[in-house]
Residue frames relative to the residue before (quaternion, step in Angstrom):
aa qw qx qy qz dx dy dz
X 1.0000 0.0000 0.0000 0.0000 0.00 0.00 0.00
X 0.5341 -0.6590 0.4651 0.2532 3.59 -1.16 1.15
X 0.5208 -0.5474 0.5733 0.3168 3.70 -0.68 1.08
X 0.2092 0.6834 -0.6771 0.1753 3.84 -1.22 1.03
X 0.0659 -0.6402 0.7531 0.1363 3.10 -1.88 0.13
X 0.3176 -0.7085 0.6299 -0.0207 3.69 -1.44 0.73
X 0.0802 -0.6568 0.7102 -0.2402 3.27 -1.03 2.03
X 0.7592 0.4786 -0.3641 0.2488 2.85 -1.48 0.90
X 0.0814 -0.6569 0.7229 0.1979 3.75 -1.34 -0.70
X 0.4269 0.7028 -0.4734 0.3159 3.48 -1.28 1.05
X 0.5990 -0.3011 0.4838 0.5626 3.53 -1.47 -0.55
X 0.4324 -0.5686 0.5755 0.3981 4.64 -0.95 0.72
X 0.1258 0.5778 -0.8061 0.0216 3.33 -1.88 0.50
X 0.2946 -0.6614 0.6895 -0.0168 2.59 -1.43 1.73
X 0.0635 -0.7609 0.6447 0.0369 3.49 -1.31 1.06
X 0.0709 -0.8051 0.5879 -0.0349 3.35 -1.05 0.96
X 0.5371 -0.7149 0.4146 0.1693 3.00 -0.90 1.98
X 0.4619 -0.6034 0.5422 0.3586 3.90 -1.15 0.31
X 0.8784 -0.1384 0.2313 0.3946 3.44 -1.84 0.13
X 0.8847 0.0266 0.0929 0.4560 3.75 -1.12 0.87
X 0.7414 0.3580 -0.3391 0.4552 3.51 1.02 0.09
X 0.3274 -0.8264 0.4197 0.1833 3.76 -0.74 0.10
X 0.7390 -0.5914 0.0811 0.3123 3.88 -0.89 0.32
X 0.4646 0.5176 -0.4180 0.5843 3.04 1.47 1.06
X 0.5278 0.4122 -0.6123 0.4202 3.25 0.66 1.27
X 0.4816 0.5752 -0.5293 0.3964 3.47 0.99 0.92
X 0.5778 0.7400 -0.3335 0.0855 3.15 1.03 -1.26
X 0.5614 0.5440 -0.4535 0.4281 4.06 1.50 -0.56
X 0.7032 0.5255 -0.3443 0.3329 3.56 0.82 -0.27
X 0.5986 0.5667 -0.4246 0.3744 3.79 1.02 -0.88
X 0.5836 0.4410 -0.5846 0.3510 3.71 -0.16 0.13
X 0.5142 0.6149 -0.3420 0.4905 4.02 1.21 -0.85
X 0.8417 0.3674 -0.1686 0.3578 3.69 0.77 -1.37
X 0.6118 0.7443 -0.2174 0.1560 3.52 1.24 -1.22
X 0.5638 0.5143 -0.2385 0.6006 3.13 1.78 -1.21
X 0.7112 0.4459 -0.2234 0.4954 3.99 0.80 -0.55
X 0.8019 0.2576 0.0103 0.5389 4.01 0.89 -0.87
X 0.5870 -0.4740 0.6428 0.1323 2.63 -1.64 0.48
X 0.0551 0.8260 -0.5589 -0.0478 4.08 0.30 0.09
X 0.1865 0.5821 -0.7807 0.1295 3.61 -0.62 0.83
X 0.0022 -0.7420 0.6700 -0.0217 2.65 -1.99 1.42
X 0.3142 -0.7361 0.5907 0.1024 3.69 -0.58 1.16
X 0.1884 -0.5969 0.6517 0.4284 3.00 -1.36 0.83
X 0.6132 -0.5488 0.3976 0.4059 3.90 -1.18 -0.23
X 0.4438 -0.7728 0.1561 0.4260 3.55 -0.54 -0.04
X 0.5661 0.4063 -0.5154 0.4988 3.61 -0.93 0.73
X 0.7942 0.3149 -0.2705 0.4438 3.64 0.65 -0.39
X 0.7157 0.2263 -0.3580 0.5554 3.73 -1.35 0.66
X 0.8421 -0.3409 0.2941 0.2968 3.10 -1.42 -0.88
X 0.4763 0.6215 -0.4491 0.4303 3.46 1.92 0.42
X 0.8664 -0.3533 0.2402 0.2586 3.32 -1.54 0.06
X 0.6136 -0.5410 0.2613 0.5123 3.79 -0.26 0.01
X 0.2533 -0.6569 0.5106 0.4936 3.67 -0.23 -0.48
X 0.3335 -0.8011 0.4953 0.0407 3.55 -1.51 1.11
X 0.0246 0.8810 -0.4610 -0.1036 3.37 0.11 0.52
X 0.0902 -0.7602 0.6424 0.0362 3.89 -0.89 0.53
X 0.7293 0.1156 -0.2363 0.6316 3.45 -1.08 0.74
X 0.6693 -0.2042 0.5795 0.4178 4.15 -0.38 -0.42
X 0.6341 0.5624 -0.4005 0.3482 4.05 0.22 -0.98
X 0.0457 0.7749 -0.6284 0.0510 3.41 0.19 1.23
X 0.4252 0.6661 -0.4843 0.3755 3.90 0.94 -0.28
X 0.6236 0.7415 -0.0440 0.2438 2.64 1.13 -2.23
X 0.7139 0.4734 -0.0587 0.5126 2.92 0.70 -1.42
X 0.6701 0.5204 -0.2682 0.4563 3.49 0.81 -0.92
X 0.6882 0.5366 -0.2676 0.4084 3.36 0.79 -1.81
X 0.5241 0.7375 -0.3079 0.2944 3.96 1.60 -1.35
X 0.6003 0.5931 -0.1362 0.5190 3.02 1.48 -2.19
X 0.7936 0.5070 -0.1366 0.3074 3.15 0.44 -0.94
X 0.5733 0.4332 -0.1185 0.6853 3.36 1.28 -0.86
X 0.4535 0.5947 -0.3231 0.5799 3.91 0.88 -0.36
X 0.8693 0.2821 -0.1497 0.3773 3.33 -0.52 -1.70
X 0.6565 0.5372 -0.3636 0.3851 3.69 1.15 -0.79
X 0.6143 0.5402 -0.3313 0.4701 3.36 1.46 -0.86
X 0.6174 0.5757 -0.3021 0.4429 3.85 0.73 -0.83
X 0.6396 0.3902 -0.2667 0.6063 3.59 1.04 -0.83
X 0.6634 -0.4847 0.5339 0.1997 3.65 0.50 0.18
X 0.8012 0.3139 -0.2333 0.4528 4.14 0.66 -0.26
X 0.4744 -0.7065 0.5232 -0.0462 2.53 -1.57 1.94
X 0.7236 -0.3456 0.1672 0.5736 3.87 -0.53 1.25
X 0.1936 -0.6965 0.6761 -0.1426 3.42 0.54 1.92
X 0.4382 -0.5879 0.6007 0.3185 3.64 -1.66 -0.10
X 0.0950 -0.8302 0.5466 0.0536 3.26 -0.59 1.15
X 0.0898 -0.7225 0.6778 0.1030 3.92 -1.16 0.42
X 0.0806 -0.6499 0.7547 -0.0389 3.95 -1.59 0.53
X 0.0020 -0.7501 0.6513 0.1150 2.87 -1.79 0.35
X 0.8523 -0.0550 -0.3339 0.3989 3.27 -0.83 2.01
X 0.6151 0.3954 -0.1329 0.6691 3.62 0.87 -0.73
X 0.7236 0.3244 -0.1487 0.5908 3.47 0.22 -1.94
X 0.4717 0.7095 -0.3684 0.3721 4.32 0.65 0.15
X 0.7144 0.2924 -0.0774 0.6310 2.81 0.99 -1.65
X 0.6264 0.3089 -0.4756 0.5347 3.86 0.34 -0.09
X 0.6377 0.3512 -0.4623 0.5062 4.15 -0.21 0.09
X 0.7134 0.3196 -0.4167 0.4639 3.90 0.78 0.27
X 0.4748 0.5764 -0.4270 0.5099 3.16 1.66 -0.04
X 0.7201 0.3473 -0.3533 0.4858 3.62 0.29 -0.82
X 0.5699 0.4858 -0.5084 0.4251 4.01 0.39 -0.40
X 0.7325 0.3232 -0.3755 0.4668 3.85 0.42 -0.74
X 0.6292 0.4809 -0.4643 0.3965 3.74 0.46 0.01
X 0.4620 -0.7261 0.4242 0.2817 3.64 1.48 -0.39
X 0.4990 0.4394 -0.5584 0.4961 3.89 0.98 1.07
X 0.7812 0.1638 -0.4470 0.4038 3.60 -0.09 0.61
X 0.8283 -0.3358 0.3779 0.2414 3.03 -2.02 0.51
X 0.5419 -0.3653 0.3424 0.6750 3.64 0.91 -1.80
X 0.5914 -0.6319 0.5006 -0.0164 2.61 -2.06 0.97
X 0.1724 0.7927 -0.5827 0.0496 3.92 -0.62 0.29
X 0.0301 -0.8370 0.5413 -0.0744 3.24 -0.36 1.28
X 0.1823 -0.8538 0.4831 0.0663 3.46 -0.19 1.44
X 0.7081 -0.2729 -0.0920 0.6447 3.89 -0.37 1.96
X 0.2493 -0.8033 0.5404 -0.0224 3.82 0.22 1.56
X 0.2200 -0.6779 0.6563 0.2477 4.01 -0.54 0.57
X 0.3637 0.7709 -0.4134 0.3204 3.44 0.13 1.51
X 0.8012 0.4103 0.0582 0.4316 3.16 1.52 -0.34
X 0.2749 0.7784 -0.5088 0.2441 3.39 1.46 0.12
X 0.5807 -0.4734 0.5846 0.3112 3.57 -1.74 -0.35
X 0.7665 -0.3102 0.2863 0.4840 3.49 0.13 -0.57
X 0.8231 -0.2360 0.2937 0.4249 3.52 -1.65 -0.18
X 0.8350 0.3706 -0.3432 0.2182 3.93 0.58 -0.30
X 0.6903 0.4977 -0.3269 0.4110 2.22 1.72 -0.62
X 0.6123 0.5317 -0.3430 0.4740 3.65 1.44 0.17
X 0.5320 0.4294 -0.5773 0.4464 3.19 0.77 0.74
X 0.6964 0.3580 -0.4950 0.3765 3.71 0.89 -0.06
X 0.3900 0.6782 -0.4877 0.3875 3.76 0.77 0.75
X 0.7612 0.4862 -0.2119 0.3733 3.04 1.20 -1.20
X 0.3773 0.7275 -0.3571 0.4483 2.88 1.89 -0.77
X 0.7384 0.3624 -0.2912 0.4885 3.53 -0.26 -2.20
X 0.5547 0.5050 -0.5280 0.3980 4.43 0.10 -0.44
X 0.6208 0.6782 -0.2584 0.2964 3.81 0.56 -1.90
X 0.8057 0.1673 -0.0851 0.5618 3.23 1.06 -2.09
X 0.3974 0.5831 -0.5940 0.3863 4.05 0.78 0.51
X 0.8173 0.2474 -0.2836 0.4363 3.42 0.46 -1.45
X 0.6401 0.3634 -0.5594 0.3812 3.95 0.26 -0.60
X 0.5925 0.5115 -0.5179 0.3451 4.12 0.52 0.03
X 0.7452 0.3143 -0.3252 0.4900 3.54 1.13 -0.31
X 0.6032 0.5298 -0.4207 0.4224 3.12 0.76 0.80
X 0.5700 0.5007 -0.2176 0.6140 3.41 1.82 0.03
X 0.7244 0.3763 -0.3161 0.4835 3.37 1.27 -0.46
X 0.2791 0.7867 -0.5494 0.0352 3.27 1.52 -0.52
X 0.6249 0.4515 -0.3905 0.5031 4.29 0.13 -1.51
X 0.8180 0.3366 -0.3513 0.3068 3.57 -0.42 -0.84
X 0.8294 0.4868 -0.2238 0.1583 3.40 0.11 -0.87
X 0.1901 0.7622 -0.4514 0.4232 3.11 2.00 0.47
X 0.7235 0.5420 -0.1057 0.4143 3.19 1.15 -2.33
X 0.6876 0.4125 -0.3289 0.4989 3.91 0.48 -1.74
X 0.5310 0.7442 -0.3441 0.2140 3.93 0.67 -0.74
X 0.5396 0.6018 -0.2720 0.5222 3.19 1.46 -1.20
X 0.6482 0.5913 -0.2042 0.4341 3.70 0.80 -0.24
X 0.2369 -0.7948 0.5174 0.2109 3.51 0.50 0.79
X 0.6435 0.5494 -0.3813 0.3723 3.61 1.47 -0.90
X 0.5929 0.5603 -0.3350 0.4714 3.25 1.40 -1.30
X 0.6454 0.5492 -0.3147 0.4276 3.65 0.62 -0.79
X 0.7322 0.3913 -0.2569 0.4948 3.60 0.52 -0.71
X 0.7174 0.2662 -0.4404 0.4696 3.87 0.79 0.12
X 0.4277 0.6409 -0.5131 0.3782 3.49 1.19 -0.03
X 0.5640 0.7072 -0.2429 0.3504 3.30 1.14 -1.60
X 0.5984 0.7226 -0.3460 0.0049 3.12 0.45 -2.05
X 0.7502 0.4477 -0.1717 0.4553 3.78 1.12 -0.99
X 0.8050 0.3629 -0.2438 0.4011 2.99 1.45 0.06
X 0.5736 -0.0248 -0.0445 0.8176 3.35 1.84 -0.20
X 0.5723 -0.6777 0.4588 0.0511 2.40 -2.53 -0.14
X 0.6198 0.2607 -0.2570 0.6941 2.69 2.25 0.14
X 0.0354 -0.8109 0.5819 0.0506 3.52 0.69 0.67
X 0.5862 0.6400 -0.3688 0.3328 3.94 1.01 -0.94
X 0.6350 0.5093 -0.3689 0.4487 3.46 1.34 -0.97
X 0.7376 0.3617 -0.4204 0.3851 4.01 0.34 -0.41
X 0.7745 -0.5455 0.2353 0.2173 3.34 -1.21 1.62
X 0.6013 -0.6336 0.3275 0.3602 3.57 -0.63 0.66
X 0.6774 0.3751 -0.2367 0.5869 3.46 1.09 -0.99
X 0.6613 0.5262 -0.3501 0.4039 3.56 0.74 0.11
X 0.7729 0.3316 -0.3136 0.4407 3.30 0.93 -0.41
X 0.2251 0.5751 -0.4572 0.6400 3.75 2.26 -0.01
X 0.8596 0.0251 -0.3604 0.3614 3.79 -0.56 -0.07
X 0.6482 0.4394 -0.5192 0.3423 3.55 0.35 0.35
X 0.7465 0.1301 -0.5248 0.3879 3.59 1.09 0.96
X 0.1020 -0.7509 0.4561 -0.4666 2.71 0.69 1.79
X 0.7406 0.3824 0.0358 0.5513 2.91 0.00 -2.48
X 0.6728 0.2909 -0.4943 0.4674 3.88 0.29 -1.25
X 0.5671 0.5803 -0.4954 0.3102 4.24 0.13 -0.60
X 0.7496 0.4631 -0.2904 0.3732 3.70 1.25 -1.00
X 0.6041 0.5851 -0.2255 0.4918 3.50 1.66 -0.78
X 0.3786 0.6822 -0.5296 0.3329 3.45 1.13 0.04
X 0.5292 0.4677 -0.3755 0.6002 4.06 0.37 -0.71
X 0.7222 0.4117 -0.4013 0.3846 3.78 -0.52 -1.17
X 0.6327 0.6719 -0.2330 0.3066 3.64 0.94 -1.59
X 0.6731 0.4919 -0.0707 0.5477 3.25 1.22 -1.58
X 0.8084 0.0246 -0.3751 0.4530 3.52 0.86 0.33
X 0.3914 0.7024 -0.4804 0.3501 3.68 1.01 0.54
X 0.7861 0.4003 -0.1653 0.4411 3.11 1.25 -1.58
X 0.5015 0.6123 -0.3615 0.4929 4.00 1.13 0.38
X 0.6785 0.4762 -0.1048 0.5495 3.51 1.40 -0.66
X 0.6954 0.5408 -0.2828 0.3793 3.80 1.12 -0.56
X 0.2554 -0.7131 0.6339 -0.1564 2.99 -0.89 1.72
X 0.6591 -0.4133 0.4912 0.3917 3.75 -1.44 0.39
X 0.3106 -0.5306 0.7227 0.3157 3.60 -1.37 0.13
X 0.1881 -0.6675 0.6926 -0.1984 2.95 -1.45 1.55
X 0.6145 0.5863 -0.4216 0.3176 3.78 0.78 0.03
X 0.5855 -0.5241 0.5760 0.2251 2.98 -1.90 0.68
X 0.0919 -0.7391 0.6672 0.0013 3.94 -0.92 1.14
X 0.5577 -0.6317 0.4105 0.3485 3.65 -0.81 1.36
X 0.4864 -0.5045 0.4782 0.5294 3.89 -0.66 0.00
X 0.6877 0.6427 -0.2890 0.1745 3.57 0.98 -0.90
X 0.8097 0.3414 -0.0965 0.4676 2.91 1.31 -0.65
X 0.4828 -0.7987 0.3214 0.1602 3.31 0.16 1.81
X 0.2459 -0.8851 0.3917 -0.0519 3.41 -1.04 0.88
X 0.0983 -0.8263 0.5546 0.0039 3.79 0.40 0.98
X 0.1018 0.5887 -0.7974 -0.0848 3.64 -1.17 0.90
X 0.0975 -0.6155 0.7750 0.1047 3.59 -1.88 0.57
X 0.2244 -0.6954 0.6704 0.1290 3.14 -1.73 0.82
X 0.4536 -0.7119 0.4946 0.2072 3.10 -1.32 0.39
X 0.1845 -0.8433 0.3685 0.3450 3.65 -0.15 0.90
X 0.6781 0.4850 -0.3806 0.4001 3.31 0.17 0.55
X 0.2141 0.8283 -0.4539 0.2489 3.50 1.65 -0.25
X 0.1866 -0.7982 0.5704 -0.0510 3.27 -0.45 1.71
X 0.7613 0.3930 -0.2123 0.4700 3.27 0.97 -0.70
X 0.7461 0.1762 -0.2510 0.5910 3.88 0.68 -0.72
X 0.2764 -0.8864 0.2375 0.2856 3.73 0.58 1.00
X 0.7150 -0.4532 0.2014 0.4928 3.84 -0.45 0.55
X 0.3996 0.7788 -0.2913 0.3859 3.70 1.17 -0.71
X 0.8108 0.3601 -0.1768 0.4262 2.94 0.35 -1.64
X 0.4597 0.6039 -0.4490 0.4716 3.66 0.94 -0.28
X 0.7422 0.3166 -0.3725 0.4583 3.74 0.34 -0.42
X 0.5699 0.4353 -0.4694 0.5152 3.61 0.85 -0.45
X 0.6486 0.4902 -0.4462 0.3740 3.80 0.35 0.16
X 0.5882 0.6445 -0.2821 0.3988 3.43 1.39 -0.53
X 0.6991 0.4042 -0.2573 0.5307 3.07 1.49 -1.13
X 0.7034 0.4067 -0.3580 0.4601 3.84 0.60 -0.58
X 0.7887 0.3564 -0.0945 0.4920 3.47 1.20 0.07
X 0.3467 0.8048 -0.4199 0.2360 3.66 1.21 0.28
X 0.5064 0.4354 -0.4391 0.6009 3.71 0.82 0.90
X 0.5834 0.4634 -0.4714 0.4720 3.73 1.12 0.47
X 0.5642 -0.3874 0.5833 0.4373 3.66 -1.91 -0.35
X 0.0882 -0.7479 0.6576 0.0186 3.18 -0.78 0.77
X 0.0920 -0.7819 0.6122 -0.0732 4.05 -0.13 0.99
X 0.3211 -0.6349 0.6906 0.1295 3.17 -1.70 0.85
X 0.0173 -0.6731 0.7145 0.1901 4.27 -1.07 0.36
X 0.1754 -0.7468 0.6326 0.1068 2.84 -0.72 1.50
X 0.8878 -0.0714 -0.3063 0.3360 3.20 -1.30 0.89
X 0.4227 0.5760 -0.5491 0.4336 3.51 0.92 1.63
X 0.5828 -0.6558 0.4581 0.1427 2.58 -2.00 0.83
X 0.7709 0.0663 0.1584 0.6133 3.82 -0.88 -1.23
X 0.7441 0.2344 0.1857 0.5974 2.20 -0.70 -2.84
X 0.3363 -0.8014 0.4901 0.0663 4.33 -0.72 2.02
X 0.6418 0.6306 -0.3716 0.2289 2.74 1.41 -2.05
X 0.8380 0.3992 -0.2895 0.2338 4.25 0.21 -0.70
X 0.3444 0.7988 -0.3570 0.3404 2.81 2.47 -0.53
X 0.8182 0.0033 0.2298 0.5269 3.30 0.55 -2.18
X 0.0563 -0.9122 0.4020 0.0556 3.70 0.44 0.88
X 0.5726 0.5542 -0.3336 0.5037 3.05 1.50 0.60
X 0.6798 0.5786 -0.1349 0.4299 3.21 1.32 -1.02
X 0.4675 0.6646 -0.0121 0.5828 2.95 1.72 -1.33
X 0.7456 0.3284 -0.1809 0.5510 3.88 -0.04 -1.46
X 0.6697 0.4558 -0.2619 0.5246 4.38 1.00 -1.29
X 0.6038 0.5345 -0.3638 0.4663 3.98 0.85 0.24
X 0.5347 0.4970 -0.2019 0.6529 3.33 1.92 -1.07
X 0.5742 0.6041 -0.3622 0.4172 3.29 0.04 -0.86
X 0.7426 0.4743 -0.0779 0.4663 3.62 0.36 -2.18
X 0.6285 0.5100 -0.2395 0.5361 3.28 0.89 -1.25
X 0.8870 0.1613 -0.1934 0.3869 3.82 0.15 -0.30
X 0.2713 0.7643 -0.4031 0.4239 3.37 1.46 0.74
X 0.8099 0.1659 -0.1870 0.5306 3.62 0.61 -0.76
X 0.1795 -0.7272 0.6556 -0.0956 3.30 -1.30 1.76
X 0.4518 -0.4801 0.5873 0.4696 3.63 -1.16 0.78
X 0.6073 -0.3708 0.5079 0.4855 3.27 -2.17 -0.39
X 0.7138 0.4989 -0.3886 0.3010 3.50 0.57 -1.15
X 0.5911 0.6392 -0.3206 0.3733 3.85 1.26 -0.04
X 0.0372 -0.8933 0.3973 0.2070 3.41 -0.45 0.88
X 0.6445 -0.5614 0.3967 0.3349 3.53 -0.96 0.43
X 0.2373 0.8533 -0.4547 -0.0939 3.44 0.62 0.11
């Protein structure tokens, strides 16, 4: 079972954190969500405080979707509404096209590249995030205390990196230092998203304008392979939005999980 923790009262939304990072990169948003949702956040596996990530046969999808489909059933919640951002993106459009959630919102989704070059410079910006936070590991307890030091560390992944707490961001590269294993087989296995989503079950993609890492680009190739979704601009957000603008960010969720088929219940 996926490591989680649960906030709120409401209709359940599940959020899932992107690549190497874990479920307290939701945390600037839950005051916005709690009085409205159900909040259940997971860390994914191999990363935070869940299990390793197993693979068998190569089926690293597999494996993920297992964990996943697992943990929703243990908690008790039927085609809950689920949201992610990048990694966790493309697995909350993964589960909408398999048909266990309600609806989907996938905030700059890792779903959409062009082809082989332009994903080898993704892999790249992953390579030199974590082996830099594994070289900074001694310092950055220390430069952290600096919101400045914190915001150019930040820089590739948001735009206010200064605003998330000193001992928070010390453990989220931490966390990217533990997800290194998970990384190395997630990122050998990633392919475009290529699924079919029921008409029922409504679909929000948001980009980030400033999205250094899945690059602004790819938002329009999502429009076209996907143009019966919400298609949302974060203005001044990066990648990882949630600390950028936690209002902006928390009212995309919100929108995103408002519309249910009749046959869906609110539980």
């Amino acid at each position: 079972m996926l490591s989680h923790e649960i906030h709120g009262s409401g209709a359940p939304l599940v959020l899932l954190h992107g690549l190497t990072h874990r479920r307290q990169a939701w945390y600037p948003v839950l005051e916005h969500l709690t009085d409205h949702r159900t909040v259940v956040l997971l860390d994914l596996p191999g990363h935070g405080d869940s299990p390793d990530l197993v693979v068998r046969d190569g089926d690293v999808q597999g494996a993920i979707r297992g964990e996943l489909e697992q943990t929703l059933d243990a908690l008790g919640l039927d085609r809950p509404h689920i949201a992610g951002n990048s990694l966790g993106g493309r697995i909350a459009l993964e589960a909408a096209a398999d048909g266990i959630v309600a609806s989907a919102t996938g905030l700059s989704p890792a779903a959409f590249w062009w082809g082989s070059a332009d994903f080898v410079y993704i892999r790249s910006v992953f390579t030199w995030l974590t082996t830099s936070a594994r070289l900074m590991a001694p310092v950055v307890p220390t430069l952290a205390r600096s919101p400045h030091a914190r915001r150019v560390m930040g820089t590739m992944v948001s735009t206010r990196s200064d605003l998330i707490p000193h001992e928070e961001f010390v453990a989220d590269l931490r966390g990217m230092r533990r997800a290194i294993p998970a990384m190395k087989q997630i990122f050998p296995a990633a392919e475009p998203f290529t699924g079919r989503i029921p008409s029922d079950v409504p679909v929000t993609i948001a980009w980030g304008e400033h999205d250094r890492i899945l690059l602004g680009y790819q938002a329009a190739i999502a429009r076209r392979r996907m143009p019966h979704a919400r298609h949302v601009l974060l203005e001044g957000c990066g990648h990882v939005p949630m600390a950028d603008d936690p209002a902006q960010i928390a009212a995309v969720l919100l929108a995103g999980s408002a519309s249910v088929s009749p046959d869906v219940a609110t539980a």
